[in-house]
NUSE-446733 format. One record per residue (C-alpha): residue in three letters; x, y negated, z. Coordinates in steps of 0.05 Angstrom, whole numbers, plus 5000, padded with zeros to 4 digits. Example, Ala and Ser with C-alpha at 12.3 -4.5 7.8 and 13.67 -1.06 7.14 Angstrom:
! NUSE-446733
   r    X    Y    Z
 ALA 5246 5090 5156
 SER 5273 5021 5143
***
This chain:
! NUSE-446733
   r    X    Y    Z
 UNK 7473 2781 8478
 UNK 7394 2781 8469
 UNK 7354 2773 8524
 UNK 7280 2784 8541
 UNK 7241 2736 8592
 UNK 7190 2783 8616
 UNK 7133 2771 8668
 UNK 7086 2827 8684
 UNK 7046 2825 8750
 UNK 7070 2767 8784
 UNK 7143 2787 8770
 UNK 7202 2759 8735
 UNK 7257 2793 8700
 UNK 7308 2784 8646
 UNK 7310 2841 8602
 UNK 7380 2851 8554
 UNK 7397 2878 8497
 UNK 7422 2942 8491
 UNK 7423 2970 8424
 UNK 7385 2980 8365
 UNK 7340 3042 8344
 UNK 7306 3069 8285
 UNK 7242 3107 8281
 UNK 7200 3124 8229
 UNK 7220 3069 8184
 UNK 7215 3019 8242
 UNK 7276 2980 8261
 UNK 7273 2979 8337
 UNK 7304 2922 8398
 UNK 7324 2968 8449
 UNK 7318 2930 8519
 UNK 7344 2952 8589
 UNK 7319 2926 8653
 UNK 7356 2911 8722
 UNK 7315 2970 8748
 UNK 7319 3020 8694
 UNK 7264 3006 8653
 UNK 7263 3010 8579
 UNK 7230 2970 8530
 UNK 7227 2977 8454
 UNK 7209 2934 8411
 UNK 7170 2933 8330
 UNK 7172 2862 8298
 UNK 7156 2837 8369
 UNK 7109 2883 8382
 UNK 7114 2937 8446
 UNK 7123 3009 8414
 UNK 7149 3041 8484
 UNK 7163 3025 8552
 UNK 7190 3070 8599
 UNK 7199 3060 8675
 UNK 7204 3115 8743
 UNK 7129 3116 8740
 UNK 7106 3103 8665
 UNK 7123 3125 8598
 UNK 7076 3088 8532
 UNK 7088 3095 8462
 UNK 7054 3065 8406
 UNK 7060 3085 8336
 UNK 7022 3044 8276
 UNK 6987 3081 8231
 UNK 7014 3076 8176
 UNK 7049 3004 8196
 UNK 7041 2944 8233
 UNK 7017 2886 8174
 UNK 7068 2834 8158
 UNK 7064 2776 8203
 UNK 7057 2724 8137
 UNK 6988 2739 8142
 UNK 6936 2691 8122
 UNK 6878 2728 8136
 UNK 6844 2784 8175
 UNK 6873 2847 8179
 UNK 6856 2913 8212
 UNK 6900 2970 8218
 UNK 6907 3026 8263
 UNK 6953 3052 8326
 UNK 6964 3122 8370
 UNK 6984 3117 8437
 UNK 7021 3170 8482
 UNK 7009 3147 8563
 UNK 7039 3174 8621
 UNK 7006 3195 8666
 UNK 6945 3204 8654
 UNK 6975 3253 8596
 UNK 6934 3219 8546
 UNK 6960 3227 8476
 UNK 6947 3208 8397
 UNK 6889 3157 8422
 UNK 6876 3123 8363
 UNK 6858 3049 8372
 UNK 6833 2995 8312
 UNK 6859 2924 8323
 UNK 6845 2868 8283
 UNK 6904 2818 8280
 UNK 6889 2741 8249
 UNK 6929 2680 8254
 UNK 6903 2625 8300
 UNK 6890 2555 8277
 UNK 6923 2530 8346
 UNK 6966 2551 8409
 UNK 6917 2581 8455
 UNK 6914 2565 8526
 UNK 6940 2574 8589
 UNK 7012 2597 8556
 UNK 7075 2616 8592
 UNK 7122 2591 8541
 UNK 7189 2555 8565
 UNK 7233 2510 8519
 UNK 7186 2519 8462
 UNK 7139 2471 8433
 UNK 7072 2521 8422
 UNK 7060 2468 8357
 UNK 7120 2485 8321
 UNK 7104 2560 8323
 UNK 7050 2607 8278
 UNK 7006 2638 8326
 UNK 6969 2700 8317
 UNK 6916 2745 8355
 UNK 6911 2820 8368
 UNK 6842 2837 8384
 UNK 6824 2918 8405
 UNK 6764 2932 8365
 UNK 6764 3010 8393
 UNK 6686 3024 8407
 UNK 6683 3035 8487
 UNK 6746 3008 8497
 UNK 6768 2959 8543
 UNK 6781 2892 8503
 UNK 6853 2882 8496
 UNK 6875 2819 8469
 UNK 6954 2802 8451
 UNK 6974 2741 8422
 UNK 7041 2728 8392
 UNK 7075 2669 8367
 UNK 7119 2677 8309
 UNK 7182 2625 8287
 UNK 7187 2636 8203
 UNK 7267 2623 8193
 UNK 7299 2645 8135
 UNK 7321 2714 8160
 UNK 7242 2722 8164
 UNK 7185 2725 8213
 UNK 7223 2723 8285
 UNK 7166 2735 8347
 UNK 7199 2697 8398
 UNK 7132 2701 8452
 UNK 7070 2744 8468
 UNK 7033 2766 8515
 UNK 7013 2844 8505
 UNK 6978 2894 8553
 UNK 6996 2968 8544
 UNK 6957 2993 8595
 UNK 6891 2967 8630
 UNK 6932 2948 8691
 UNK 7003 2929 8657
 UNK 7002 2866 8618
 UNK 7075 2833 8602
 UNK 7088 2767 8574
 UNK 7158 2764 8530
 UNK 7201 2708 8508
 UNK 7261 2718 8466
 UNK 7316 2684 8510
 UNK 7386 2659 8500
 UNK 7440 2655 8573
 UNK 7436 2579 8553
 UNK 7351 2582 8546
 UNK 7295 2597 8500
 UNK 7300 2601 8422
***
């Protein structure tokens, strides 16, 4: 089994595995929660969550960029939110590898030097400024995220660590 560590407002929960999903080209994690909630997963990043009270979906327009980035890159997402019924809100993010582990990190297990870390930065005019970061493991299957911290909503920010029963990756 895969497992997600997930915080989000002063909570702790393991998140597993559940299946696999495709949409729109995307190969998607498929992660259940304890309590019902849902969480799926793009190359690390959050494309839905679903719980009693929320439902988000993200979709990249037209995809998220590779994560063997060496640069800058800016690309483009819609978002679906419930409630609020807000739908197709198009955001711009930039996304740009870091030179070093940023601060202040929740990591377990994990030495932040031995992982590529990148930043998501909301670049949306009048928008709130959202900032995910990510840290990515490079194995020879490819890029594997195995932590980041991502808000998808002003007041729902979760940190996720890929997790094994016997610990982190």
């Amino acid at each position: 089994f895969e497992y997600l560590r997930v915080t989000a407002q002063g909570r702790l929960a393991f998140l597993a595995q559940g299946a696999t999903d495709q949409r729109e080209g995307q190969n998607l994690r498929v992660f259940f929660s304890a309590e019902g909630e849902v969480l799926k997963l793009s190359s690390g990043r959050i494309v839905e969550f679903s719980s009693r009270q929320r439902h988000v979906v993200v979709r990249p327009s037209p995809e998220f960029p590779p994560w063997n980035i060496a640069k800058e890159a800016v690309f483009a997402i819609e978002t679906d939110m419930r409630p609020g019924y807000l739908f197709s809100s198009q955001r711009s993010l930039l996304l740009r590898p870091l030179p070093k582990p940023p601060g202040n990190l929740r990591l377990e297990g994990l030495s932040p030097l031995s992982l590529q870390w990148f930043e998501e930065i909301d670049q949306t005019p009048n928008a709130h400024q959202r900032r995910s970061i990510y840290a990515v493991l490079f194995v020879a299957e490819g890029a594997q995220v195995v932590y980041s911290e991502q808000c998808i909503a002003a007041d729902l920010c979760l940190t996720l660590q890929r997790w094994r029963a016997s610990g982190s990756y």
